[in-house]
C-alpha positions in Angstrom: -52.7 -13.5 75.9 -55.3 -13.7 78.8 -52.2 -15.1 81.2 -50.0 -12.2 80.2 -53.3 -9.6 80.7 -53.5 -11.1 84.1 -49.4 -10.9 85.1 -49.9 -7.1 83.7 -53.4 -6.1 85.8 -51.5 -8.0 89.1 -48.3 -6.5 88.6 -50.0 -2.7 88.0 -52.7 -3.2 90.6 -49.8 -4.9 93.0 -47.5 -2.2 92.7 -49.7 0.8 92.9 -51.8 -0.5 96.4 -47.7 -1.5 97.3 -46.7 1.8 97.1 -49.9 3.6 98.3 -49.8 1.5 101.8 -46.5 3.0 102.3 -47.3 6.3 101.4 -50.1 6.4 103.8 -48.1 5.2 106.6 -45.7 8.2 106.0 -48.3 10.5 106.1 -49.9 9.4 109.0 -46.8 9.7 110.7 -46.2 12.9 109.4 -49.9 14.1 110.9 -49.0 12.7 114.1 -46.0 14.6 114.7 -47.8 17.8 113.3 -51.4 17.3 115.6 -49.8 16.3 118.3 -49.6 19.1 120.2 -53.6 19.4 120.0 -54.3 16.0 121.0 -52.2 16.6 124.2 -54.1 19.9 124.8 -58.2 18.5 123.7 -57.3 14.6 125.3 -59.9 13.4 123.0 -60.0 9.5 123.5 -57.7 7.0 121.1 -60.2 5.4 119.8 -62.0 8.4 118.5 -58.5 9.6 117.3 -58.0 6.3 115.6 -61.5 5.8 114.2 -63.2 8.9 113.5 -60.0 11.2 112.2 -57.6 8.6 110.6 -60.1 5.9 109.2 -61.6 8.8 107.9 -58.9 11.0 107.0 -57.0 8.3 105.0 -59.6 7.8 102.0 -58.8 11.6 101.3 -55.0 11.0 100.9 -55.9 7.6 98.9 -57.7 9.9 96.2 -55.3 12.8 96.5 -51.7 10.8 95.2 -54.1 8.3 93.2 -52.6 10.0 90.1 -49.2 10.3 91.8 -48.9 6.7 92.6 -50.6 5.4 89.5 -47.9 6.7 86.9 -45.2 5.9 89.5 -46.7 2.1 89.5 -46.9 2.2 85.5 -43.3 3.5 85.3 -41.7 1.6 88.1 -42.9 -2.3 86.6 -42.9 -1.4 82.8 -39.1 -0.6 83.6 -37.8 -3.3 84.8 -40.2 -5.3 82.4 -38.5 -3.3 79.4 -35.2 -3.9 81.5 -35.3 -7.6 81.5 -36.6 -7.8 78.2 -39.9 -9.0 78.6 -40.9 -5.9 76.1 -39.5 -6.8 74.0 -40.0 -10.9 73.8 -44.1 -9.9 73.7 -43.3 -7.6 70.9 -41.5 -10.4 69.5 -43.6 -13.0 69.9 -46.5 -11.1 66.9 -48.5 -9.0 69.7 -48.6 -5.4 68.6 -48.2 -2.8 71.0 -51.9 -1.4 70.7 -52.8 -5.0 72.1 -50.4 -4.5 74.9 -51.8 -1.8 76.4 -55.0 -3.5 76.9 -54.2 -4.6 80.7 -52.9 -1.5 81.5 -55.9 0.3 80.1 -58.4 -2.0 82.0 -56.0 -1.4 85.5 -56.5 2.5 84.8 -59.7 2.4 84.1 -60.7 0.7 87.7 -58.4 3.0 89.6 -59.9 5.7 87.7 -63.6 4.0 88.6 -62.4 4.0 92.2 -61.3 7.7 92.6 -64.6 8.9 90.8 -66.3 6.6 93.7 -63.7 8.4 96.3 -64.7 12.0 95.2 -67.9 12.0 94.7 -70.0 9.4 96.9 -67.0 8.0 99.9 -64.9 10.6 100.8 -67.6 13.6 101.3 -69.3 10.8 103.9 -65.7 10.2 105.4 -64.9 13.8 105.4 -68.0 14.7 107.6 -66.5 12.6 110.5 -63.1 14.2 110.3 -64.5 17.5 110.4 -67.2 16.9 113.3 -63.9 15.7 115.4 -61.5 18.6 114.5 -64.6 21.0 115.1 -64.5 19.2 119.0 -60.9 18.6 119.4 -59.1 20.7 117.5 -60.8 24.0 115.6 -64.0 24.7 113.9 -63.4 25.8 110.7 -66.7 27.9 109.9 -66.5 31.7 109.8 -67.5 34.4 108.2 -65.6 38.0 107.1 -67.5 39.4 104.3 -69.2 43.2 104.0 -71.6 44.4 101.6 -73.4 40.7 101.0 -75.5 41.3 98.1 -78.5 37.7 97.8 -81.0 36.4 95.2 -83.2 34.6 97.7 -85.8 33.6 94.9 -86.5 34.6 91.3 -86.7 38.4 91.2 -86.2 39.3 95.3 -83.0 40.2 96.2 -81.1 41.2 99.4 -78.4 43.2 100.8 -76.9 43.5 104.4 -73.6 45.9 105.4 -72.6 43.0 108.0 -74.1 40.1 109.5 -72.7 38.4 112.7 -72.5 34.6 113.5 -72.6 35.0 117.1 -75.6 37.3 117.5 -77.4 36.3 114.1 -77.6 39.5 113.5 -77.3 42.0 110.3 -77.2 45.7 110.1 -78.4 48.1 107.3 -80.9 45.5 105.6 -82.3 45.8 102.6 -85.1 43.6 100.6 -86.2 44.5 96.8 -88.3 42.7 94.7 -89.0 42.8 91.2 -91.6 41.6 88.2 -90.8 42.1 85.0 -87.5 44.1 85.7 -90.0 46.9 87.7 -89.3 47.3 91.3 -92.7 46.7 93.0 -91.6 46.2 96.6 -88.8 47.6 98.6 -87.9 47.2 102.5 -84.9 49.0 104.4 -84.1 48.2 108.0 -81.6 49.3 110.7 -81.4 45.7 111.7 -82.2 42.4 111.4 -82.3 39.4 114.3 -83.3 35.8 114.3 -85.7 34.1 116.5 -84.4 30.7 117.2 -87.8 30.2 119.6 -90.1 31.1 116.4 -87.9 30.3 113.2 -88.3 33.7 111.9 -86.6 37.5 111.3 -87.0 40.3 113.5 -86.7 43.6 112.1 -86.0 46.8 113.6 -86.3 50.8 112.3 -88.0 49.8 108.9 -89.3 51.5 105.7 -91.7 49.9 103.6 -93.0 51.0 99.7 -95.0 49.0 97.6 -95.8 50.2 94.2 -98.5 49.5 92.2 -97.8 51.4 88.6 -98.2 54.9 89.6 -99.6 54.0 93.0 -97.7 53.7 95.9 -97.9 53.2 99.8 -95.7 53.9 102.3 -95.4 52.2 106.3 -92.8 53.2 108.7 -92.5 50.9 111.6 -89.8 49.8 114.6 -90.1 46.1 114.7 -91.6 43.4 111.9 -91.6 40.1 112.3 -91.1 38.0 109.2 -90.8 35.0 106.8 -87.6 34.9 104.8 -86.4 31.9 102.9 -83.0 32.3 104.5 -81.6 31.4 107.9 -78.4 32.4 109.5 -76.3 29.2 108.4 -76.7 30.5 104.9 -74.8 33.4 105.9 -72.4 31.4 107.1 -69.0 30.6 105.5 -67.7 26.7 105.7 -64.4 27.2 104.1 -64.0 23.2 103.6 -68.6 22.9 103.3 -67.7 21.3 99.5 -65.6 18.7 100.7 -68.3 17.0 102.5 -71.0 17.0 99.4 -71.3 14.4 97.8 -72.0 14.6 93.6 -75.5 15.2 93.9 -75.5 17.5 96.8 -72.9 19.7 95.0 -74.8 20.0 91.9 -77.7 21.7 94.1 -76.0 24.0 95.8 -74.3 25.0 92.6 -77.9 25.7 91.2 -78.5 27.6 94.6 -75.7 29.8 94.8 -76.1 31.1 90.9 -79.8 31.8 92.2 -78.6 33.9 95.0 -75.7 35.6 92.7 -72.9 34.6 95.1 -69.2 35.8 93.8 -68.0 32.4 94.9 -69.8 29.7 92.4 -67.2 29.9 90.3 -64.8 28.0 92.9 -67.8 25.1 93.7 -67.8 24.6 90.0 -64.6 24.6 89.5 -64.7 21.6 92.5 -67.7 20.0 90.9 -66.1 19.5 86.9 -62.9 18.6 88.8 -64.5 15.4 90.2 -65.2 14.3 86.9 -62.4 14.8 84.9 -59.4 14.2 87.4 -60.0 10.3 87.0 -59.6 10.9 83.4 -56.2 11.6 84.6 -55.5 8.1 85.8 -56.2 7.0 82.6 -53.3 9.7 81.0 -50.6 9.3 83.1 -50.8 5.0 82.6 -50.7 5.8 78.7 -47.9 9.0 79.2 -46.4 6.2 81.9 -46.3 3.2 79.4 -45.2 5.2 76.5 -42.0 6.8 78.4 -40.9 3.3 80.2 -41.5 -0.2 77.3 -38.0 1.6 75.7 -34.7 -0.1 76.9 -32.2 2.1 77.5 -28.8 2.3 79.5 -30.3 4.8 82.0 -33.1 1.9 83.2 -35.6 3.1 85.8 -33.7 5.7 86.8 -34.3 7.8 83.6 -37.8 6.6 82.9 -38.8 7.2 86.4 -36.7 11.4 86.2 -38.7 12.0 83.2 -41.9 10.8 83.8 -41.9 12.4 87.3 -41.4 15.9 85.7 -44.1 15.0 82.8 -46.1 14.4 86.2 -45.7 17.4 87.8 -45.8 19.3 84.5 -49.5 17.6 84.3 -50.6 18.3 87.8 -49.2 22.3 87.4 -51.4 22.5 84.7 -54.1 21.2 86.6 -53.6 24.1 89.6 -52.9 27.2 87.2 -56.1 26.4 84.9 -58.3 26.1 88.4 -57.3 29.6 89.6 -57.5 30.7 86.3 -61.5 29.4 86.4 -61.6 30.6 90.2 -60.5 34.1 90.1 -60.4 35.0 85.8 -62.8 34.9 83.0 -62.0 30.9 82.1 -65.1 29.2 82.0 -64.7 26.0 84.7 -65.9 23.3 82.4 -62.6 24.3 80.1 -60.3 25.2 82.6 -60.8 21.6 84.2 -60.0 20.0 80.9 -57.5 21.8 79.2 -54.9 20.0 81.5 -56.5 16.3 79.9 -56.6 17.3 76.5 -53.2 18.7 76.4 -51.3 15.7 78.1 -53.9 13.3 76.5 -52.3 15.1 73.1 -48.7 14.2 74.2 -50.0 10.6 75.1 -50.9 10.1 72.0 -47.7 11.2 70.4 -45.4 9.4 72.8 -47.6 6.0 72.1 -47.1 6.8 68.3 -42.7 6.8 68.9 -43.0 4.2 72.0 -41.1 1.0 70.4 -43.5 -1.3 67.9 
């Protein structure tokens, strides 16, 4: 059985990094023809075209049809395998069907090792190239829009500014509370506040200070304060794609920091951060979904495996998208929403294995 493993792994593995070579020419190509226009207005050189936004922009569309291009692989060999009726001479020959999917469960599981590897640990580190040279040659993609920022900067002090400005590192209508025991025992409202890039602090402007003390309280008016914050202006500033460079560790912290400081946006980095451990799982599925759908023989050959295991595909990966927004912008919590879309196709896996042929 070990030579029959091997034909398996090499004829899965073969196929898949086949069809993913081509598939990353295409691209390419197709990003070429799109960017073109900025390379002939920025002139960056071809080298750092080549090197630091292709080499590093491919790894992202190697993880991103992984899943795509593994059930197309499974579907595409087992076919004509079934086709020529090597299926069926295995089956044949006293090797159960549970023992044939061992190769094909050992192929999944090192494409599934390798995207895990992709998302969380290469493709952040890639990523922070590709950005660095759009940023330079073709747009920076930080910004910030929002109003009303309300911030837990540590354990019981919280923040709020009306506006804050990138440019100026500025913010308007500040406001600094502090609390022990759920009492209020410090409060601070300011007109403005500015940052000192020469001194690495907060300037603020037109403030009102109360501490209280039980039932004592002072009171200091002021025009301009000087101050420590544990905030600088970056944190007030919006990376739209900041999560694709962080890698699995440096994720998990900033989760931690942004349910600290109450942001209305965690949801979507945990979302991000449970999605990089369960879609690999999805490698796995689709080569058991794949298997199950193409070792039949029938008169429609590839054609038909390869219709209804695309759509069984697609089904799989719009279950994926609708259960994310569902986590990003409803009530579903974003360790279920991530997984619904593995246990529900890992449920029809296991009923398609049970009527594959014996």
């Amino acid at each position: 059985m070990r030579t029959l493993d091997l034909y398996i792994i090499r004829k899965f593995l073969g196929t898949f990094f086949f069809t993913l070579i081509l598939l990353i020419f295409i691209v390419v190509i197709f990003d070429i023809s799109e960017r073109i226009d900025d390379f002939l207005r920025t002139k960056p050189p071809l080298i750092a075209i080549i090197v630091d936004y292709y080499f590093n922009f491919i790894p992202y569309f190697i993880n991103l049809f992984s899943y795509l291009l593994t059930f197309i692989a499974v579907i595409f060999f087992t076919s004509k395998m079934a086709s020529n009726s090597e299926i069926i001479a295995i089956l044949a020959s006293g090797i159960s069907f549970r023992r044939l999917l061992l190769p094909y469960i050992v192929s999944a599981l090192i494409l599934a090792f390798l995207s895990f590897l992709l998302a969380n640990f290469i493709i952040p580190y890639t990523n922070q190239g590709m950005f660095a040279f759009e940023k330079k040659y073709i747009k920076d993609p930080r910004e910030f829009n929002d109003m009303n920022i309300h911030r837990q900067i540590s354990p019981g002090t919280f923040i709020y500014l009306e506006n804050f400005n990138n440019k100026t590192k500025s913010g308007w209508k500040f406001t600094i509370e502090k609390f022990e025991k759920r009492e209020l025992i410090y409060k601070l409202k300011a007109e403005r506040l500015d940052w000192d890039s020469v001194h690495q602090h907060w300037i603020i402007s037109s403030f009102y200070e109360r501490k209280l003390n039980g039932l004592n309280e002072s009171i200091r008016k002021g025009s301009k304060l000087d101050t420590l914050l544990p905030l600088i202006p970056a944190d007030f500033t919006e990376d739209i794609e900041e999560v694709k460079i962080m890698n699995y560790f440096v994720l998990r912290e900033h989760i931690k920091k942004k349910e600290l400081r109450g942001d209305p946006d965690v949801m979507k980095y945990k979302v991000k951060g449970y999605s990089r451990l369960s879609d690999p799982f999805a490698t796995l599925i689709l080569t058991l979904i794949g298997v199950a759908v193409s070792s039949r023989k029938v008169r429609g050959g590839i054609g038909l495996h390869l219709g209804l295991g695309l759509a069984l595909t697609f089904l799989y990966i719009l279950f994926m998208q609708v259960s994310t927004v569902f986590a990003t912008f409803g009530n579903l919590q974003p360790l279920i929403a991530v997984w619904i879309p593995n246990i529900i196709f890992g449920v029809i896996a296991f009923v398609l294995l049970r009527l594959a042929p014996k």
